[in-house]
C-alpha positions as a Markdown table, in Angstrom:
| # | Residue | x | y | z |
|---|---|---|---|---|
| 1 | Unk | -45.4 | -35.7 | -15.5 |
| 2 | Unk | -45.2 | -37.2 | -19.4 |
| 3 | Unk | -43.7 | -35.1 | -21.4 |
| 4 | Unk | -45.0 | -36.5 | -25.1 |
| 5 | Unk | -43.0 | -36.2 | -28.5 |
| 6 | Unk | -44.6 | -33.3 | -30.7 |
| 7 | Unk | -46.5 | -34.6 | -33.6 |
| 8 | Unk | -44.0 | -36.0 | -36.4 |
| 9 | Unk | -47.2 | -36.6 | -38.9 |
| 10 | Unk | -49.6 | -33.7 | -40.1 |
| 11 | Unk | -52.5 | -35.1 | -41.5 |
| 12 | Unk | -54.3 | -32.6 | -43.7 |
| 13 | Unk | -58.1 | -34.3 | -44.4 |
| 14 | Unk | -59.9 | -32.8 | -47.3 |
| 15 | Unk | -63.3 | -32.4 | -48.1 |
| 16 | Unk | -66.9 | -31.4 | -47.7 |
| 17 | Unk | -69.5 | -34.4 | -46.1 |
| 18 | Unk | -72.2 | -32.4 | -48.0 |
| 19 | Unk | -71.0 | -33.1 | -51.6 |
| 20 | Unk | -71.0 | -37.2 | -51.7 |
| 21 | Unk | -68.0 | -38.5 | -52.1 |
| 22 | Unk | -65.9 | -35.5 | -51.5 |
| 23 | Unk | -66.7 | -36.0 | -47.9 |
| 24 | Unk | -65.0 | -40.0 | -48.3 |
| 25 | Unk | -61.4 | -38.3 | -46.4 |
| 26 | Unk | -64.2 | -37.0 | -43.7 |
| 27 | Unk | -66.0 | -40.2 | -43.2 |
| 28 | Unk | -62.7 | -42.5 | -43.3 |
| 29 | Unk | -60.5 | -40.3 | -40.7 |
| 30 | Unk | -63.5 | -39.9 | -38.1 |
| 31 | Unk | -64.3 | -44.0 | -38.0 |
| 32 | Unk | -60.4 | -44.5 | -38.4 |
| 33 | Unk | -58.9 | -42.1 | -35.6 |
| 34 | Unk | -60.6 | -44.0 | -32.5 |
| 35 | Unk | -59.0 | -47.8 | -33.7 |
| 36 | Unk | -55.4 | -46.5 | -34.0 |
| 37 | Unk | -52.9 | -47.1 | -31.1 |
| 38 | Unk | -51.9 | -44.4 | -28.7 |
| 39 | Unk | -48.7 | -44.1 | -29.2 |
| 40 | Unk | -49.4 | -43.4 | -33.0 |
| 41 | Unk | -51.7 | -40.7 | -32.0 |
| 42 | Unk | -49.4 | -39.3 | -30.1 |
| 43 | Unk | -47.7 | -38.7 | -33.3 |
| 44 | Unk | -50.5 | -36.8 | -35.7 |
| 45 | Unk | -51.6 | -33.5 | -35.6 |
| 46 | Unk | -55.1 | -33.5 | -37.6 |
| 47 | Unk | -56.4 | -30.6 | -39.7 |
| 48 | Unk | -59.5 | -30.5 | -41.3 |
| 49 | Unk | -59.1 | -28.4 | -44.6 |
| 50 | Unk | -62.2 | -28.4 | -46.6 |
| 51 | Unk | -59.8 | -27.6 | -49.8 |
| 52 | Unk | -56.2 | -28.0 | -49.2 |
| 53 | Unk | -54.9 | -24.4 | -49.9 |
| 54 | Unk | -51.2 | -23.4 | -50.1 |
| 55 | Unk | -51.0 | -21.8 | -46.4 |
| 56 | Unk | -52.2 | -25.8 | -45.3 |
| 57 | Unk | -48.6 | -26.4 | -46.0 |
| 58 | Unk | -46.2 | -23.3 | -45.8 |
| 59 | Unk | -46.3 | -23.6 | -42.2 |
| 60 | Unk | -45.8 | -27.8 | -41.7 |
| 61 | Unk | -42.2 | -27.8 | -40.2 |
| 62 | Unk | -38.8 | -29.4 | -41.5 |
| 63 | Unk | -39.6 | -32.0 | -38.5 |
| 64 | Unk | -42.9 | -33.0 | -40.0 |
| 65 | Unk | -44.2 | -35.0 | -42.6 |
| 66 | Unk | -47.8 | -34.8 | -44.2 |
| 67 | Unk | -50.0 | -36.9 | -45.4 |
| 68 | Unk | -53.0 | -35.8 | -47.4 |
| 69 | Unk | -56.2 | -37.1 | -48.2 |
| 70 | Unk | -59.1 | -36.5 | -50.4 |
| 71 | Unk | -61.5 | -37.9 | -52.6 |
| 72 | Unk | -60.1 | -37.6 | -56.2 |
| 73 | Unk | -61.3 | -37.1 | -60.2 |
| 74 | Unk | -59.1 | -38.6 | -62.7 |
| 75 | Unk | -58.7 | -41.7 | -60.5 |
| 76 | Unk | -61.4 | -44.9 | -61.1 |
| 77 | Unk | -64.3 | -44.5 | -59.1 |
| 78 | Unk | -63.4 | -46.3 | -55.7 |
| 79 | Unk | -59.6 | -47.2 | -56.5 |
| 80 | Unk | -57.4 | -45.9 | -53.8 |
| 81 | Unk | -54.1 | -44.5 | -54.5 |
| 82 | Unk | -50.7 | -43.4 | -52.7 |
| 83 | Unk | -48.3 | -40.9 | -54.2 |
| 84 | Unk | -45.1 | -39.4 | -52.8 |
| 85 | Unk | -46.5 | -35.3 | -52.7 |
| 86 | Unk | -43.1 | -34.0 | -54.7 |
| 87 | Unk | -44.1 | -36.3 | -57.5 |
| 88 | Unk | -47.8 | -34.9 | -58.2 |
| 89 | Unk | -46.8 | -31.2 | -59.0 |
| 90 | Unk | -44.1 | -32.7 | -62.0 |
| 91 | Unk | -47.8 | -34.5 | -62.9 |
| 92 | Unk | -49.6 | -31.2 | -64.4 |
| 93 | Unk | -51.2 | -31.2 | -67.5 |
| 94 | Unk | -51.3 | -35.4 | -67.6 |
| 95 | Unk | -54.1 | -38.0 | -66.4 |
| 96 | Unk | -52.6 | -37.0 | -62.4 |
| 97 | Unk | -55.3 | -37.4 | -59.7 |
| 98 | Unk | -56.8 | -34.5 | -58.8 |
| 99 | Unk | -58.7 | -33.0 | -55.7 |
| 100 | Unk | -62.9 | -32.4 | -56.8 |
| 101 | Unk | -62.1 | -29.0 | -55.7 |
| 102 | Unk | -61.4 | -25.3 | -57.9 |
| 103 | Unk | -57.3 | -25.1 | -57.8 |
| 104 | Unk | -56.0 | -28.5 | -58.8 |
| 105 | Unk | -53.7 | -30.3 | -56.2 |
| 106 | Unk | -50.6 | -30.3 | -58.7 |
| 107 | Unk | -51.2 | -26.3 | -58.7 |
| 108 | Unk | -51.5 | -25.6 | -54.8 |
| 109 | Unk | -48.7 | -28.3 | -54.1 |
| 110 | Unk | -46.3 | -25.9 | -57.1 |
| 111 | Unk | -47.1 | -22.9 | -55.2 |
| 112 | Unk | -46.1 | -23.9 | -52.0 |
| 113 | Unk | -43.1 | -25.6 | -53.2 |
| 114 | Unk | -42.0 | -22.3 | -54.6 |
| 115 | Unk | -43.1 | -20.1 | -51.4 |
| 116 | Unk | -42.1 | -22.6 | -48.6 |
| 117 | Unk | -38.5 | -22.1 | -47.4 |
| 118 | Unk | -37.1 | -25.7 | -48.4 |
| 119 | Unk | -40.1 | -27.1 | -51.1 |
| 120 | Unk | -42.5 | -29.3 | -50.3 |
| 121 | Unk | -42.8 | -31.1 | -47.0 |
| 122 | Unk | -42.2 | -34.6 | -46.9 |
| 123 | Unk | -45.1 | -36.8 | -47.5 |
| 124 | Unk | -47.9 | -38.7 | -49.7 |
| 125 | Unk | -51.4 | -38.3 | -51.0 |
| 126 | Unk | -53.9 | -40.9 | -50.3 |
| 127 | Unk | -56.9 | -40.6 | -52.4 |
| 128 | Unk | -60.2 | -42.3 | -53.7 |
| 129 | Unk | -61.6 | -42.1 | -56.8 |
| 130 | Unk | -65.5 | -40.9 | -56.7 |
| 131 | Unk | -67.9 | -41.3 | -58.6 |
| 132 | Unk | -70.3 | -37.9 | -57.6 |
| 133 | Unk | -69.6 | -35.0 | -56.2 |
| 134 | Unk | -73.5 | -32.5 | -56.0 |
| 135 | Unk | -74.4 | -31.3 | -53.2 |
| 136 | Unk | -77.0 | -33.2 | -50.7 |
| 137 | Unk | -75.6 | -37.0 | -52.4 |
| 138 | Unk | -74.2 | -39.3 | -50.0 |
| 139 | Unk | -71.1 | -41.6 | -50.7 |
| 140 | Unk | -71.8 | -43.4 | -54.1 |
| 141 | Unk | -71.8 | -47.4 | -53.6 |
| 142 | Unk | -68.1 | -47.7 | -55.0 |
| 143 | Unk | -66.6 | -45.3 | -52.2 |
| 144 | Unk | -68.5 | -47.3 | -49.9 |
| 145 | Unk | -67.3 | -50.6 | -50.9 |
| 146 | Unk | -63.7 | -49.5 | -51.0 |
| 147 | Unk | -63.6 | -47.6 | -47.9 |
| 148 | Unk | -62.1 | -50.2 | -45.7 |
| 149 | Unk | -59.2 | -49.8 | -48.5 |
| 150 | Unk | -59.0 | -46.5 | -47.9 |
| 151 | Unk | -58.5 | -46.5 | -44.3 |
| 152 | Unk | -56.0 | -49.1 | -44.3 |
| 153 | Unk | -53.7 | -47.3 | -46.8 |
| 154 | Unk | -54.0 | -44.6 | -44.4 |
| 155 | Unk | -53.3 | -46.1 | -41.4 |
| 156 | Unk | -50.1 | -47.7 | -43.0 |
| 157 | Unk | -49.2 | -44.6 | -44.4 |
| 158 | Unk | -49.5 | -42.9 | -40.7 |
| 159 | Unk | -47.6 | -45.6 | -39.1 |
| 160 | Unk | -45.3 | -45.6 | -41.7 |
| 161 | Unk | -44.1 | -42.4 | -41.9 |
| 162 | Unk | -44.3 | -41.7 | -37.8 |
| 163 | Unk | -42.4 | -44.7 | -37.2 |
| 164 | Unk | -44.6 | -46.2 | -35.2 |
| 165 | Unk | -46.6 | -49.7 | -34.9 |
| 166 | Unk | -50.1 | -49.0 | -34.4 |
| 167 | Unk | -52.3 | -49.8 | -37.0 |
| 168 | Unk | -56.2 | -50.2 | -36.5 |
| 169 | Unk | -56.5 | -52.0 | -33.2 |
| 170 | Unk | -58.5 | -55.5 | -33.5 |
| 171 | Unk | -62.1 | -55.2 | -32.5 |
């Protein structure tokens, strides 16, 4: 019997596929899970949140690290950026990234560092800057372009922070 090690990396994906590029987080993870290496998987618990609420993160224990992602406002339409999650709450009221969704990221990520025994988890934000967000649009053309962008920031980021080689296998 394997006995495997419990998921060091919760990886919180944001979005809805319905609203164009809010659904970029969706679209990236699903192509991306099935090319990483085993031995990374064994390391990530994904959780499909269609907004990332406060109780997302209360419960992520002081063994695991999360990693975020989301389509973003604020952020150049298709530019992809990675930012330590302690250092977007300190960002409110400035030009910080932000999710497409009602409660800002900064706002949700303040609350749980004041209700979560210890503060925030441990971990980063990966985002992508779209370009629309109605519902019934599909990805605009600079989420598309910059997807593969998107995927590999995430996939370092994973390996990164599990510790673990195992990036997108070659095809």
């Amino acid at each position: 019997m394997t006995h495997l090690a419990p998921p060091s990396v919760r990886l919180l994906v944001c979005g809805n596929a319905e609203r164009g590029d809010d659904g970029a987080a969706l679209s990236a993870v699903a192509t991306l899970l099935p090319t990483l290496s085993a031995p990374l998987l064994e390391r990530i618990e994904v959780r499909r949140c269609g907004q990332l609420r406060v109780e997302d993160l209360l419960d992520v224990t002081p063994c695991e690290v999360v990693v975020i992602v989301d389509a973003a406002v604020g952020v150049p339409p298709g530019h992809v950026i990675t930012l330590p999650v302690a250092d977007i709450a300190p960002l409110l009221g400035t030009a910080a990234p932000r999710s497409s969704h009602e409660l800002p990221i900064d706002q949700v990520l303040s609350l749980a560092a004041t209700l979560r025994p210890g503060g925030l988890p441990a971990g980063v934000f990966i985002g992508i800057g779209g370009r629309r967000f109605g519902y019934g649009r599909p990805l605009s053309r600079s989420v598309r372009l910059a997807m593969g962008g998107f995927q590999k920031a995430i996939a370092a980021e994973l390996a990164r922070l599990a510790r673990v080689s195992g990036g997108p296998t070659p095809v």
